[in-house]
N, C-alpha and C positions, 0 to 999 in steps of 0.2 A: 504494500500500500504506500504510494507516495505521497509526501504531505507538500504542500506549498505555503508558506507563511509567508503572509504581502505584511509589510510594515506600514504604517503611516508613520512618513516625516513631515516636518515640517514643510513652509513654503510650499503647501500643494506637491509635497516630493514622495513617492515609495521606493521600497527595494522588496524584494523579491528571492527566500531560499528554498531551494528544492531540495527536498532529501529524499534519501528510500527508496531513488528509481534505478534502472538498471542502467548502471555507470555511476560514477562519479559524481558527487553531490554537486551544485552547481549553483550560484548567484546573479542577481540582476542587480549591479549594483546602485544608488541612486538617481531617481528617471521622473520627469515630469508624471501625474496623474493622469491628468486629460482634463475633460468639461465636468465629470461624475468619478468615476471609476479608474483606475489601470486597466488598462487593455485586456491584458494575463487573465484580471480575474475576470474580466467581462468575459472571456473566453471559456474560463473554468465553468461559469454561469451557464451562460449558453449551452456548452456543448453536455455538461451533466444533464442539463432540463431536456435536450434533445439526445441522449444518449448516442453521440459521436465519441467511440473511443478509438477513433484513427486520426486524428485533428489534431492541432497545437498540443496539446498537454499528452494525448495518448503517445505523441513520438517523443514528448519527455520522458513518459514512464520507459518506453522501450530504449530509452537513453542517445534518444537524439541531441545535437547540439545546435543553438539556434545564437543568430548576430544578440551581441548583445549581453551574453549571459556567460560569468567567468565562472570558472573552477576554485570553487571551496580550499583546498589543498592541490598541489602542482601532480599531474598524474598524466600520462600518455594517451588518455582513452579520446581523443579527439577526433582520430579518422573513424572511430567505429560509431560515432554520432552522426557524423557525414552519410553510412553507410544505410543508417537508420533512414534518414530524409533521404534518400535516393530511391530508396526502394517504398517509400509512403510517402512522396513529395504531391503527391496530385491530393489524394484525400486531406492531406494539409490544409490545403490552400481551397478545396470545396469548402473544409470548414470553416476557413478563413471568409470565404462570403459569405456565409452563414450566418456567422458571426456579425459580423461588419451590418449583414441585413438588418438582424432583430435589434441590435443597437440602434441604428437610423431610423428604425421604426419606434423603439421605445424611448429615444430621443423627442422624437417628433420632428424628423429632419423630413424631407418630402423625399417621397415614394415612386415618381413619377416624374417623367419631364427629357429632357435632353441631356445623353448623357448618362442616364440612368440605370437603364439596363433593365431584364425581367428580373423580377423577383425571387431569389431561391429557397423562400418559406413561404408555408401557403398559412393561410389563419390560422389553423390548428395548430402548426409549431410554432407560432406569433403567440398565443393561447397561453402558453404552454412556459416562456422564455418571461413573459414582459412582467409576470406577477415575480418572477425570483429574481428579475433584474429589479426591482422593487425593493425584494428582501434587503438583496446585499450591498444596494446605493445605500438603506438604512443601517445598515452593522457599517459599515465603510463612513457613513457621516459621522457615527455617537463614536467613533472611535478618536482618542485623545493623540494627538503625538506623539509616538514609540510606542504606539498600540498596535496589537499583532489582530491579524485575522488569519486563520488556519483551514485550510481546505486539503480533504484530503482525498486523493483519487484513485481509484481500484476496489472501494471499501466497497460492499456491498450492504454495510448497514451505515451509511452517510443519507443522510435525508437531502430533499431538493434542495437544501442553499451549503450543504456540503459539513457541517456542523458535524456529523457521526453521534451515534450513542453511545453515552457512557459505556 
């Protein structure tokens, strides 16, 4: 089971550790937030609500390496991350519009227009995404400065916003 601890820093800032996956523990070190959320976890979000575990986070557990995110302690396993997204680079990046969709939508960014493209959720996964993107805007607001949020991925007993049972 991999866990992902997003921090909140200051100045609208997070970081980001990943442990427990296969490979090397791995960091994102301090990164703007966005308008709501980090990305990462809009991602976690999303793709638990729509059960994508071939996307962003599933090729972390399978110990992908992605721009962006260092090595916890100095270790060689960087080509077999590479190896990972080669071989899962396309389901990546479906999740990645995925993602990107139900954010825009749960944003209230527009939907339509020039530019825009078809849509790659239909309501029912919009259904599905926009109440736990909800959730976790709200744990990611009450959360204080050097306050951690903990998601954890693989688990089978993690409820929709990723909390797990005692």
């Amino acid at each position: 089971m991999m866990e992902m601890n997003f921090r909140k820093l200051p100045d609208n800032q997070h970081e980001i550790l990943v442990r427990a996956r296969k490979g090397p523990d791995v960091r994102m070190p301090a990164q703007p937030v966005g308008p709501t959320l980090p990305h990462d976890l809009v991602h976690a979000v999303v793709e638990t609500s729509l059960g994508i575990d071939d996307g962003f986070w599933g090729a972390m557990a399978r110990g992908a390496t992605f721009e962006g995110f260092e090595l916890v302690f100095p270790s060689r396993h960087r080509r077999s991350g590479l190896k990972v997204l080669r071989r899962g680079g396309d389901a990546v990046m479906t999740a990645e519009l995925s993602v990107n969709w139900a954010y825009r939508v749960w944003l209230g960014l527009p939907t339509e227009g020039r530019g825009i493209g078809r849509a790659p959720l239909d309501e029912a996964a919009l259904a599905r995404t926009t109440p736990r993107l909800d959730s976790a805007a709200a744990r990611w607001a009450a959360l204080p400065d050097g306050g951690e949020l903990l998601w954890r991925w693989g688990w089978t007993g993690r409820d929709p916003q990723g909390r797990g049972r005692p």
